[in-house]
C-alpha positions as a printed NumPy array, in Angstrom:
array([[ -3.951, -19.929, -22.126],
       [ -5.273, -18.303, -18.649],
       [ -8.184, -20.395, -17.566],
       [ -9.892, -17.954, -14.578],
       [-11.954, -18.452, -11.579],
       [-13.878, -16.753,  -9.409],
       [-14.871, -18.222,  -5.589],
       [-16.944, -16.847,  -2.749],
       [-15.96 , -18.437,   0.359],
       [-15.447, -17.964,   4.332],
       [-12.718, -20.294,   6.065],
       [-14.809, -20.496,   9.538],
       [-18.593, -19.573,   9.879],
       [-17.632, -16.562,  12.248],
       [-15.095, -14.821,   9.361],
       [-16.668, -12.686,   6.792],
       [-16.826, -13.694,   3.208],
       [-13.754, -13.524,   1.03 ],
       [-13.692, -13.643,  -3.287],
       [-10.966, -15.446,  -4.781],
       [ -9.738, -14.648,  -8.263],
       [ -7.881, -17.59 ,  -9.707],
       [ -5.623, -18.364, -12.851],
       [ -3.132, -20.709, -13.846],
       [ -0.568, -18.469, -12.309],
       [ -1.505, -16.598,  -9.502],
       [ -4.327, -16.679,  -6.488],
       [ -5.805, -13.523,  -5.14 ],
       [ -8.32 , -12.805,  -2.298],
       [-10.173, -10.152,  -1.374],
       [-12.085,  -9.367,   2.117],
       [-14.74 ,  -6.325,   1.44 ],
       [-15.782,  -6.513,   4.589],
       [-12.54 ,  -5.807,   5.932],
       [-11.851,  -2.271,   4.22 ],
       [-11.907,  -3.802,   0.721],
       [ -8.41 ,  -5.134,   1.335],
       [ -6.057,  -7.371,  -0.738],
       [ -5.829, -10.202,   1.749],
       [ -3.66 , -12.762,  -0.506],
       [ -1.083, -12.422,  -3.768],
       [  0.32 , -15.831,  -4.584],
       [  2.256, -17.478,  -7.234],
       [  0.985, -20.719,  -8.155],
       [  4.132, -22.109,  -9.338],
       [  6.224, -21.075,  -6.349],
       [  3.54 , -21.008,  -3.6  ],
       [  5.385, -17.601,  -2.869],
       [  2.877, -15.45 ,  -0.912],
       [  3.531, -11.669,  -1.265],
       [  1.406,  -9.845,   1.039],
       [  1.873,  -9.812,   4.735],
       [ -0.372, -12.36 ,   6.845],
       [ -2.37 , -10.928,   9.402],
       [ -1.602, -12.216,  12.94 ],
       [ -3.901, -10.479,  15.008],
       [ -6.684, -12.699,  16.772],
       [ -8.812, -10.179,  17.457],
       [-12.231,  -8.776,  15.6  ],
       [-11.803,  -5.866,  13.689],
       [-12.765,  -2.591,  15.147],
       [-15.545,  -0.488,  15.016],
       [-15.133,   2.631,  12.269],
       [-14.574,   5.744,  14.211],
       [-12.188,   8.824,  14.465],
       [-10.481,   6.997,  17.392],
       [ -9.821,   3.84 ,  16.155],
       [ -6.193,   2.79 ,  15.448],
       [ -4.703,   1.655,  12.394],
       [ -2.522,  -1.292,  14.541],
       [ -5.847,  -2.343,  16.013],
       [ -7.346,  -3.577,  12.543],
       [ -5.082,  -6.293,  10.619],
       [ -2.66 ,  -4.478,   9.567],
       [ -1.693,  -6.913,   6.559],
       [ -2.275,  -7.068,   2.796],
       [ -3.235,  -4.344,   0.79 ],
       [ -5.223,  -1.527,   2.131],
       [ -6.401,   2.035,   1.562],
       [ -5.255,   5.312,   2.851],
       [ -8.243,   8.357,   2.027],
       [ -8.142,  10.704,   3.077],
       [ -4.932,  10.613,   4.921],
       [ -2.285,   8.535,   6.767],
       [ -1.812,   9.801,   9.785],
       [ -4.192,  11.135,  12.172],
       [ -5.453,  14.706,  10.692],
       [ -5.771,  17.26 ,  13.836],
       [ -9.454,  18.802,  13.474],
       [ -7.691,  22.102,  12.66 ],
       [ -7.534,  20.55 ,   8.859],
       [ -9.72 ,  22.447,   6.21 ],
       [-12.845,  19.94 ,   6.553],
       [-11.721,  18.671,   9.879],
       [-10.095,  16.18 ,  11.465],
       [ -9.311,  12.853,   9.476],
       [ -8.725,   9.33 ,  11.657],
       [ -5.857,   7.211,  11.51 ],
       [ -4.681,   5.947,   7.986],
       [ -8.279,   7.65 ,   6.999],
       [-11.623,   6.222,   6.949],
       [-11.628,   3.305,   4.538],
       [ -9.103,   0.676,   5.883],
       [-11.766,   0.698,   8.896],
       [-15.041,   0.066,   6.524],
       [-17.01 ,  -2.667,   5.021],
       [-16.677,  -2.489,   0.791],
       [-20.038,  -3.177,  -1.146],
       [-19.409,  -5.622,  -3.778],
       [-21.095,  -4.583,  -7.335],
       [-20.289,  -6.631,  -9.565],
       [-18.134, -10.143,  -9.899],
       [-16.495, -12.291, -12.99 ],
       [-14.258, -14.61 , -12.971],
       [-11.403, -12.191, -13.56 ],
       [-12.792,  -8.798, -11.397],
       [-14.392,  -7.924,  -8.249],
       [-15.681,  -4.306,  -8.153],
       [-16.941,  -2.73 ,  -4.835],
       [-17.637,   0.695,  -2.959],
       [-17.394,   2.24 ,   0.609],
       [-18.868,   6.193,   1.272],
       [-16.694,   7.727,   3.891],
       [-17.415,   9.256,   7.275],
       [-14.696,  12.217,   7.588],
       [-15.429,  13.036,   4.132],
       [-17.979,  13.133,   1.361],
       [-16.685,  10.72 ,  -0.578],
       [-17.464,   7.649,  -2.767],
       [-14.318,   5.33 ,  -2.79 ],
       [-14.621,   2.426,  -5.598],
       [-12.03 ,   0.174,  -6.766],
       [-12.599,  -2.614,  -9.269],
       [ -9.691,  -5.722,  -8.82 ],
       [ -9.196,  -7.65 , -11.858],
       [ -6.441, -10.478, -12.354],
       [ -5.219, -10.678, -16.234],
       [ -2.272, -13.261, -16.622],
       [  0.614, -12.268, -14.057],
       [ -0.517,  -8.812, -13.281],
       [ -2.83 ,  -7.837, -10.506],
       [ -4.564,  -4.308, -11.767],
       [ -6.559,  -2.179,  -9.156],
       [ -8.45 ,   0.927, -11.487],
       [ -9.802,   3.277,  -8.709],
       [-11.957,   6.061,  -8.677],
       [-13.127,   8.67 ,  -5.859],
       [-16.336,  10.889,  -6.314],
       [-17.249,  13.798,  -3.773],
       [-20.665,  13.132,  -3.349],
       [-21.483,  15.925,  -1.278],
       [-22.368,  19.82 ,  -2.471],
       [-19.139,  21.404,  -1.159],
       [-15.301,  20.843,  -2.002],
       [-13.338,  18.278,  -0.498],
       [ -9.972,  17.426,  -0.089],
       [ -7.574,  14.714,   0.619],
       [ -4.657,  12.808,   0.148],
       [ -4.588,   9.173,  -0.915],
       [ -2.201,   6.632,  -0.616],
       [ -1.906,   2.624,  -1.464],
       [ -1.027,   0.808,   1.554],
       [  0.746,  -2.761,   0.52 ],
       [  2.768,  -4.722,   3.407],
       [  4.483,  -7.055,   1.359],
       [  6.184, -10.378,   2.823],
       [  9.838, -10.082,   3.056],
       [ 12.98 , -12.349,   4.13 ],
       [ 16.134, -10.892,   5.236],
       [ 18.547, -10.337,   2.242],
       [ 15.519,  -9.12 ,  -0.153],
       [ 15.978,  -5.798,  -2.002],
       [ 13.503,  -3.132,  -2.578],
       [ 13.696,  -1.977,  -5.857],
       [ 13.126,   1.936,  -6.74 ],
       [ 13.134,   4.362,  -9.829],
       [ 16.738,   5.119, -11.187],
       [ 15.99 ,   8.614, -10.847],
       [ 15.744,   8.637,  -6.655],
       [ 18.994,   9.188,  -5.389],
       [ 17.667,  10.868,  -2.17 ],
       [ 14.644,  10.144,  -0.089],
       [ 13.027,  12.537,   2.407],
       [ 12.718,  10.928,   6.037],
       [  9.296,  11.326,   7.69 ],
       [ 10.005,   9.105,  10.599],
       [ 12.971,   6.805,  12.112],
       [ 12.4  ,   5.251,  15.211],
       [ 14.531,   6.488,  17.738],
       [ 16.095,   8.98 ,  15.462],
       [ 18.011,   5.639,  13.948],
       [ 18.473,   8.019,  10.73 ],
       [ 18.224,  11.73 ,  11.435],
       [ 15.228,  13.663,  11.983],
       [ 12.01 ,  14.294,  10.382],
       [ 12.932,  16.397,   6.859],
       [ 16.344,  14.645,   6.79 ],
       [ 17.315,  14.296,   3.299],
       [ 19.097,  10.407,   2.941],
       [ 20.812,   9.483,   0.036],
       [ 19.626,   6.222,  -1.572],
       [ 20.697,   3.346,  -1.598],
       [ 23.309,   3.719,   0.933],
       [ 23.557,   6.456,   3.84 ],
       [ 26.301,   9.143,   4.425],
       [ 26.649,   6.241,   7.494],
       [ 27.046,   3.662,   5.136],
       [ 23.931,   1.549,   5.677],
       [ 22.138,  -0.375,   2.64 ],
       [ 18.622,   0.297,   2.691],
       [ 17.828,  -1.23 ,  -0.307],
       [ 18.884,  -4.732,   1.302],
       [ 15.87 ,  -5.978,   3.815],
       [ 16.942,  -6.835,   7.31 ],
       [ 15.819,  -9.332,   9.55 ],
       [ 12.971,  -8.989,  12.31 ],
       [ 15.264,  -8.75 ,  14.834],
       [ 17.241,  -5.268,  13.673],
       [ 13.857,  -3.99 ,  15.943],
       [ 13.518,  -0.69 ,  13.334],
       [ 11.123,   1.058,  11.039],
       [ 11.347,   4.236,   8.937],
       [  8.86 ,   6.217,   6.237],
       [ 10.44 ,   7.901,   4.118],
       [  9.182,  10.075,   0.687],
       [ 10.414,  10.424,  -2.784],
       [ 10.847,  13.799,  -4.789],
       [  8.07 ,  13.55 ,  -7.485],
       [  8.532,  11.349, -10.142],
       [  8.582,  10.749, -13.549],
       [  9.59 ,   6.664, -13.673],
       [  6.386,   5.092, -11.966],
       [  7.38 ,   1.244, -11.219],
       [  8.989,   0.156,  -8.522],
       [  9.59 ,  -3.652,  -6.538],
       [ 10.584,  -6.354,  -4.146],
       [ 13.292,  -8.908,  -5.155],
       [ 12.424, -11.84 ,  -3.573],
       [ 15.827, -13.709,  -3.392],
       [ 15.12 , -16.956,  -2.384],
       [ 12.733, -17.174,  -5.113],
       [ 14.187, -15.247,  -8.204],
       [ 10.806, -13.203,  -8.492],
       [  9.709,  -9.43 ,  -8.638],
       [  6.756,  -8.081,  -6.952],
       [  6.492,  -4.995,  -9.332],
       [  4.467,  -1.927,  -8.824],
       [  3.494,   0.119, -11.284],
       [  1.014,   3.319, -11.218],
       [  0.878,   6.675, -13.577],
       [  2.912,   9.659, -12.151],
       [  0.857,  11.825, -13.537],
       [ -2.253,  10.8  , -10.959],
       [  0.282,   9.309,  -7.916],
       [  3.546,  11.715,  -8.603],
       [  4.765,  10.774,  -5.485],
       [  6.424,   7.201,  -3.797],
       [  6.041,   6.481,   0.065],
       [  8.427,   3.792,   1.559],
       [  7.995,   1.991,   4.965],
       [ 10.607,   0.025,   6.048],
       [  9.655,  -1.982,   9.171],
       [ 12.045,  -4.978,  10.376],
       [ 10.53 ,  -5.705,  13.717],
       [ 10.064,  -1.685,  14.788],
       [  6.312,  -1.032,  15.105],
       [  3.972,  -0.958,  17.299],
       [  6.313,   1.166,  19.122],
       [  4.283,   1.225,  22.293],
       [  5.277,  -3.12 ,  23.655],
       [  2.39 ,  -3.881,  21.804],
       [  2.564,  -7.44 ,  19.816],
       [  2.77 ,  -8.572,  17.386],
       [  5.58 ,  -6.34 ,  15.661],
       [  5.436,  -5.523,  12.273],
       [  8.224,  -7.704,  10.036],
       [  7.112,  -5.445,   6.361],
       [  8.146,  -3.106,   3.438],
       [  5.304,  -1.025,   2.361],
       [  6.098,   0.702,  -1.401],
       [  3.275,   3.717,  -1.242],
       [  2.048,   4.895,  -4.7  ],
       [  1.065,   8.46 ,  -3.388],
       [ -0.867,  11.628,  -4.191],
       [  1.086,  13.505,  -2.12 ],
       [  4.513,  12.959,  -0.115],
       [  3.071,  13.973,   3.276],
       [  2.179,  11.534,   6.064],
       [ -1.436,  13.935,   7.463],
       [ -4.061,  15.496,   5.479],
       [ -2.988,  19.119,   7.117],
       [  0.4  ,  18.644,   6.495],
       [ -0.804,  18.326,   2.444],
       [ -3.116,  21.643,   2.497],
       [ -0.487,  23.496,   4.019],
       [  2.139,  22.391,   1.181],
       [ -0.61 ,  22.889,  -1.194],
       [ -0.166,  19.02 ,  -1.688],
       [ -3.895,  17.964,  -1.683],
       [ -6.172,  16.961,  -4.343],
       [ -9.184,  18.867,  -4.396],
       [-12.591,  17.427,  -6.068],
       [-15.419,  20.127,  -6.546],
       [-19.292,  18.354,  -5.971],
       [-19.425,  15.869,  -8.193],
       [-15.899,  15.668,  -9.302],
       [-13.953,  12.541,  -9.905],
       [-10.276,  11.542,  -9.782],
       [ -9.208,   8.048, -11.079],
       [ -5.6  ,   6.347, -11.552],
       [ -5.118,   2.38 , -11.768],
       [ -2.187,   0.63 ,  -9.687],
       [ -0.519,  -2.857, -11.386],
       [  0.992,  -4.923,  -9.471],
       [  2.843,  -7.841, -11.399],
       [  4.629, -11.277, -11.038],
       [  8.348, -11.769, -12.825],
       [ 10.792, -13.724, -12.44 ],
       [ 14.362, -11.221, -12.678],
       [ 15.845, -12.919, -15.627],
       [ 12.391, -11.629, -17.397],
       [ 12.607,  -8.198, -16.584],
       [ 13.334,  -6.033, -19.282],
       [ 14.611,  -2.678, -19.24 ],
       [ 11.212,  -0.382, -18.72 ],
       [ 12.025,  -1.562, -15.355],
       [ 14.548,   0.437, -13.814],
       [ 15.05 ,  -1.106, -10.654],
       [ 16.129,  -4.474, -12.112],
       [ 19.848,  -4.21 , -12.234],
       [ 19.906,  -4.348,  -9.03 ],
       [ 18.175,  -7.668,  -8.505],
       [ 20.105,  -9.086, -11.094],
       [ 23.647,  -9.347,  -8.816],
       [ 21.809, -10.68 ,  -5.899]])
């Protein structure tokens, strides 16, 4: 039996209010004031903490065009709508900010149980009404989401989930069989080949494993994209643990998979602290801007009132449980 729990709380009188959903065998808190984000993913048995900590002192930023993704938290799970990157104001609605408008918004909870939080945030680029409702059920985290346009002409956008999961050196990022090639959208320093490289996966024509996390010294960071897809579940191998962080989502709604590698590599500009992250990116769309989508024809598109919904999972194993419907697993199972 699952015995649940649900707490409000705030660690420090300054910090806003966070809602902990609690079972036997995992922790998870939410900040809605802080873009709706996933702040914690724990296991209760191992103490293993999944998501990226945030190590940034400072408040978070006003919402604006301007603002910076690296200037907010930058940890946890958080929400790209309606686009990654920046979106030049030459895009069909206009320009779009920095990993879009609701990673920099405060989420209006709607309801609460003991096993779900549901909340909302209305955007500023765009008409539209982003809800999510979070709900913990045994060792699976599932996020059901939903975007409305709200407004009384068409909108459109791309969406993508923006985890930074906790790694050590040594881990391995698990993907689909089927990807045997990954497009590059960005190496720093050209580590890899230009943008719109194609780079086999797992290993490089150079011969370098990146399925095999490095350590926050190597000082790089790449996005790359999948081809669509038609297996949806992807994970992390936490070695020193034995347990997968698995994602799963429909293909159908998110056909596409983002992948950020960062091992010490970003901020790029001296800025601190650097980024030590893997980022697996359930995606509408394998572009990194909201132009680059409507040019490739990419983009969803939601007439006035339209809705679009999908629902991401993201679940606790241990690799001697993991069963065949998960693709990536043979390779955990020789580290």
């Amino acid at each position: 039996m699952f015995a649940y729990v649900v707490r409000l709380y705030r660690m420090k009188m300054d910090e806003p209010k966070a809602y902990s959903l609690t079972n036997s065998e995992l922790s998870v808190d939410i900040i809605p004031e802080e873009g709706g984000r996933i702040s914690s993913l724990k296991s209760l048995h191992t103490g293993l903490e999944f998501l990226t900590q945030s190590r940034r002192g400072r408040r978070f930023p006003q919402a604006g065009f301007e603002t910076r993704f690296q200037d907010g938290y930058c940890a946890g799970i958080e929400e790209c709508l309606p686009t990654v990157g920046p979106s030049c104001p030459e895009t069909e609605g206009g320009p779009a900010p920095d990993h879009g408008d609701f990673w920099q918004l405060p989420w209006h909870v709607f309801a609460a149980s003991d096993r779900e939080v549901s909340m909302f945030a209305v955007g500023f680029s765009r008409t539209l009404r982003f809800s999510k409702r979070v709900t913990l059920e045994d060792q699976t985290l599932r996020v059901a989401y939903r975007i409305e346009n709200i407004g009384s002409t068409a909108q459109s956008f791309l969406y993508a989930c923006h985890p930074l999961f906790a790694i050590s050196k040594g881990d391995r990022v698990l993907l689909p069989s089927e990807i045997r090639e990954m497009r590059l959208d960005y190496s720093k320093g050209g580590r890899l080949g230009i943008s719109g490289s194609i780079i086999p996966w797992p290993v490089t024509h150079a011969g370098l494993r990146m399925d095999v996390a490095d350590g926050p010294e190597a000082g790089t960071a790449e996005m790359l994209y999948s081809p669509r897809l038609r297996e949806a579940v992807c994970g992390i191998h936490r070695k020193a643990s034995g347990r997968i962080l698995e994602v799963s989502f429909d293909s159908k709604r998110l056909p596409y998979l983002g992948l950020w590698l960062c091992y010490g590599g970003w901020p790029g500009d001296g800025e601190a602290p650097l980024q030590y992250a893997v980022a697996l990116e359930p995606t509408t769309s394998p572009c990194n801007t909201l132009a680059k989508a409507q040019q490739a024809k990419a983009a969803i598109s939601l007439k006035a009132g339209e809705t679009y919904d999908w629902e991401i999972r993201f679940g606790v194993k241990e690799t001697h449980a993991v069963g065949p419907a998960f693709p990536g697993a043979t390779h955990a199972q020789g580290s």
